[in-house]
N, C-alpha and C positions, 0 to 999 in steps of 0.2 A: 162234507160236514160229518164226522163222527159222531152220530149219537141215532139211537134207537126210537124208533114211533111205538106209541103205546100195544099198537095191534101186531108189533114181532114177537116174536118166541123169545123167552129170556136168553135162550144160548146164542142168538143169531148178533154175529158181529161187522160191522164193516169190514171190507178188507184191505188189507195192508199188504204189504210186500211179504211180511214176516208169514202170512200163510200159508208161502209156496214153502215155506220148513216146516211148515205144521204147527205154526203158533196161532191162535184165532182172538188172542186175549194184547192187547197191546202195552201191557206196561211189565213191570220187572224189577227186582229188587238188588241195589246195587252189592259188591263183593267190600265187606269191610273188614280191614286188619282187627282181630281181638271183637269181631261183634257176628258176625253172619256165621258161624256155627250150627252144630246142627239145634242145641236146645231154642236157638232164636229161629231159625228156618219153621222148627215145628209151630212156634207162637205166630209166624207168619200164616202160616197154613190155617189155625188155629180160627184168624178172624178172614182166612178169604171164602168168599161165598162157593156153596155147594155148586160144583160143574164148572170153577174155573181153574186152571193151570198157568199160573202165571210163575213164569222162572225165576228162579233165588239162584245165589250168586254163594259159593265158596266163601271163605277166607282168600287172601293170597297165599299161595301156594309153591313153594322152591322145590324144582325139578331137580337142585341139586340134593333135595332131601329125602323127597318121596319113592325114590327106589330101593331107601334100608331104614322105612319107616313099617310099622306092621297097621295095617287099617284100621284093627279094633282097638288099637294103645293110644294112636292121637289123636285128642280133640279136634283137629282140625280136620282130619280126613274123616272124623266117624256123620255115618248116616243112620239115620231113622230106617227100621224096617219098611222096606217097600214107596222109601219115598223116590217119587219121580220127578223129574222136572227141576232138576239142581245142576246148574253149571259149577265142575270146577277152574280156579282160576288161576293160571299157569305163568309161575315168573320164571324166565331164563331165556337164553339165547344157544343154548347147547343140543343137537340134534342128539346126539346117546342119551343125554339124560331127561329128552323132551321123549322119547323114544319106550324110553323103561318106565318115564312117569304114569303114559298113555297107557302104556301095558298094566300097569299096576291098577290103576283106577278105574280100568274098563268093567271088569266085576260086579262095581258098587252102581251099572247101571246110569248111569248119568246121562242128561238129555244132551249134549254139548262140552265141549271143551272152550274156554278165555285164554288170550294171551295179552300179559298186562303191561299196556305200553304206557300206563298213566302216572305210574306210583315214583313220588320227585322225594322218598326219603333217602337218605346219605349213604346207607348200606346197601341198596338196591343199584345207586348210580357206578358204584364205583365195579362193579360187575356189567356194567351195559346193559341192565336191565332193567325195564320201569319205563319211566319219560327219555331213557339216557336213548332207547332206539329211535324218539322223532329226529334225531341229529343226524340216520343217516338211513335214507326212503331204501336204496336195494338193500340194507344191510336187515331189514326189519322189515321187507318181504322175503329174504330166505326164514326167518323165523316163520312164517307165514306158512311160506311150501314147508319147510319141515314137519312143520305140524300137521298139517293136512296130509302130507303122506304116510304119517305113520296114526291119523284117526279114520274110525270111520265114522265119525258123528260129526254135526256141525262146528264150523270152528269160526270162530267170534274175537273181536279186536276192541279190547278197551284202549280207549287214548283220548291224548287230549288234543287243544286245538290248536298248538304251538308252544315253543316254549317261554324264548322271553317275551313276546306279542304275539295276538291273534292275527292271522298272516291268510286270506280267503286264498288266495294264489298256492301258497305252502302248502294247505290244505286239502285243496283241491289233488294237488299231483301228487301227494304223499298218499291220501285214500285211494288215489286211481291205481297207483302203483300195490297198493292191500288187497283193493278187488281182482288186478289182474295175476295177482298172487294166490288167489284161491279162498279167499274169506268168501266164507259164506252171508256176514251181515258185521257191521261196525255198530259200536255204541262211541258216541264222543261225549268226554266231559268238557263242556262250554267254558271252561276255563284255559288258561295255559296253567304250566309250569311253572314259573314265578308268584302267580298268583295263591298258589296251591290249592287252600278251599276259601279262600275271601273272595269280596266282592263278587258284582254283578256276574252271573252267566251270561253267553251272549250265544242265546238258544237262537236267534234271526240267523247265525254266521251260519248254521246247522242245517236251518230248514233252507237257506241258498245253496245249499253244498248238495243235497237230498237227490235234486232230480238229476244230477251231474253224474251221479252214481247209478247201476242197476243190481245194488245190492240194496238191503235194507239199512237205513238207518236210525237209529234211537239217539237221543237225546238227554243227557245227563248235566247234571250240575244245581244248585239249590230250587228245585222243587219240592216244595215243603207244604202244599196243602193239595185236595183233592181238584179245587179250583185253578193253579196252578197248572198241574197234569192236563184236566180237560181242556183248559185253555192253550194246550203248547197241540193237543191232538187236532182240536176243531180247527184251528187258524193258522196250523206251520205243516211246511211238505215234510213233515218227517213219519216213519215208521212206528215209532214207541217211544214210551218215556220210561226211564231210568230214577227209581227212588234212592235215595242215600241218606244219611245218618237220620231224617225229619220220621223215619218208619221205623228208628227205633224210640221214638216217642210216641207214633201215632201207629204201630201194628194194626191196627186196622183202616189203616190208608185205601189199601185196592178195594175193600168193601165199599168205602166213601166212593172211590172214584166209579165202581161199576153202578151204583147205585145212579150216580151223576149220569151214565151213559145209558140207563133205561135197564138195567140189568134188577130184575125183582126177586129174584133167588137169596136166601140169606144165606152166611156158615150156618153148618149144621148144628153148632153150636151155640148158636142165639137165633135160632127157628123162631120166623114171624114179627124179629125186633128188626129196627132199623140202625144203621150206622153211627155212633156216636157223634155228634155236631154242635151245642153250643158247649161256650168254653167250660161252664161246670159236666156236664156229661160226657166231656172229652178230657179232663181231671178225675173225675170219678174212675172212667175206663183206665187210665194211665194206670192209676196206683192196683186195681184189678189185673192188668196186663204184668205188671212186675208181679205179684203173687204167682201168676199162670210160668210167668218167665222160671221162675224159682223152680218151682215143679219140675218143668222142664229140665232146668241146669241140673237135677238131681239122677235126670233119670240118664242123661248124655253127656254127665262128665264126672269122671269118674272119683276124685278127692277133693275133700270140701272145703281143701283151703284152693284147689282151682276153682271149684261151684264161687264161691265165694269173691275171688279177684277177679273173676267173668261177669258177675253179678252189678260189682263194682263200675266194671269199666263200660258195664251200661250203663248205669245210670249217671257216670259222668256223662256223657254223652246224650242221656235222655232227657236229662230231669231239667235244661235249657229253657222248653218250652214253657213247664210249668212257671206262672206267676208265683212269687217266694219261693220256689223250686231248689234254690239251695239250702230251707230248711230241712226237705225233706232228702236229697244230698246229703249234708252233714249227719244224718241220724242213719242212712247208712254206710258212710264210710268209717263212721265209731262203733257199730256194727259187728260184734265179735265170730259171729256166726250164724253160717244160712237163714238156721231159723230163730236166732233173731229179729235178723232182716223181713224175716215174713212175717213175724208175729209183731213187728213195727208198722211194716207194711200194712196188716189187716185193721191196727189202732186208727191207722192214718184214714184209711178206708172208712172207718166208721163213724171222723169226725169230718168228712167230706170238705176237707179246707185247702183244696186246689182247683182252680182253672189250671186253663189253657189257652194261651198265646199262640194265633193263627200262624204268623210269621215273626222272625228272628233275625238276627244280625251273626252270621255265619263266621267263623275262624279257624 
């Protein structure tokens, strides 16, 4: 059973596999095209409670680009001073250019390296990379060894759990063939490949697959609330859970969920408050969290018509959960400029006229 007795130490956590890497905190924030940046990494950070590390996740990342990119020019490669504990997340099949990517990014410090077997869009496939390597197990354990021999930090596998069907048998000998390739730890999204982000996860196919392996594995696919999370830790053989798009509505998710596991430490930045929880206090925070977000976008990306289409393409993406959520959508995507967007934002704030919807219908 995952969770903490009143008389432990806030730091103290059960243990999981993910410790023998030196993770002590079990969950983890997924890698999302156009959202996981550094100005969203920092808003992550922003609401996790003081003394945890929990890993954030890149953008995806083209090895065939990053070796004649310069670190401080792209949005996607830039970091926050002295931030630790960020995976980046690695698309290709090419050992020179996995080789020069590694070399280039080692600098900025990073806790690990991802290699991303899951991404099923159309430009990814037609290079063999993404979902296109579950079609072929040795061919996507030499990306495997490649990478491991030219990192020296841990090296992690996003994928999914088949392509056109979940297949326990496929799955099984395609991760065995990952682990005996030198992964350090697997995350799988509980979906296939034709499904992309619809329907059901089938987080049970995951936690059967767990003890088969003796690597760690995490658990990905629509977990969208704190209760969610806890419930996939206490009742499934897996490792950690994996948050995706529900964190960029709810940034203060791992607060919610460490709180859930006995953990009494708050951010530093709401010292002595608790987690936001009913639907108007988790509305109130949303539209607070886009102000913080903005901030952010200002100070880690560099021109304000990108602050701006970054801005955007969260809250496409966020503003889901919110009940009438598309009013407050449409006032920023007519939204001429940042600080419009924020000085709407703070109107909005001030006539407190959103909840928030626990769970959602995914697409």
């Amino acid at each position: 059973m995952l969770s903490l007795s009143p008389t432990q130490p806030s730091q103290t956590w059960p243990t999981t596999r993910l410790e023998k890497l030196g993770l002590t905190f079990p969950v983890m924030v997924a890698p999302m095209v156009g959202l996981t940046h550094c100005a969203f990494r920092q808003l992550l950070r922003l609401y996790t409670p003081a003394g945890l590390n929990p890993l954030l996740f890149t953008e995806m990342l083209s090895t065939r680009r990053i070796p004649y990119e310069r670190l401080d020019k792209v949005d996607e490669l830039r970091t926050a001073v002295g931030e630790t504990h960020f995976v980046p997340q690695l698309l290709g099949n090419e050992e020179t250019y996995i080789a020069q990517s590694i070399r280039k990014l080692l600098p900025l410090s990073p806790w690990g390296f991802d290699i991303n077997m899951g991404c099923p869009a159309k430009q990814t496939l037609k290079h063999n990379w993404g979902v296109r390597l579950l079609g072929d197990a040795d061919y996507a354990a030499r990306v495997v060894e490649m990478t491991k021999k030219h990192s020296p930090l841990p090296v992690s596998v996003k994928m999914r759990c088949g392509q056109d069907k979940a297949d326990p048998e496929f799955l099984d000998a395609f991760t065995a063939k990952l682990e005996a390739a030198g992964a350090d730890w697997l995350t799988v999204h509980a979906r296939t490949q034709a499904q992309k982000h619809k329907g059901d996860a089938n987080w049970g196919m995951i936690s059967d697959l767990a003890p088969r392996r003796n690597i760690p594995l995490v658990v990905n696919g629509d977990i969208q609330t704190a209760a969610d999370a806890v419930s996939i830790l206490q009742t499934l053989n897996v490792d950690g859970v994996m948050i995706g798009r529900a964190a960029t509505a709810r940034p203060w998710i791992i607060w919610q969920i460490a709180e859930d596991l006995g953990y009494r430490d708050a951010p530093l930045a709401f010292a002595g408050m608790k987690a936001p929880r009913t639907p108007l206090e988790e509305g109130l925070a949303f539209l607070q969290a886009m102000i913080h977000l903005i901030d952010f976008l200002t100070l880690y990306i560099d021109a304000e018509e990108k602050q701006l289409r970054r801005f955007r393409f969260h809250v496409i993406n966020a503003h889901k959960w919110l009940f009438f959520g598309h009013a407050y959508y449409s006032r920023c995507m007519k939204a001429k400029s940042l600080a419009e967007a924020r000085e709407m934002t703070v109107a909005s704030l001030e006539l407190g006229s959103f909840t928030m919807s626990s769970r959602i219908t995914l697409f």
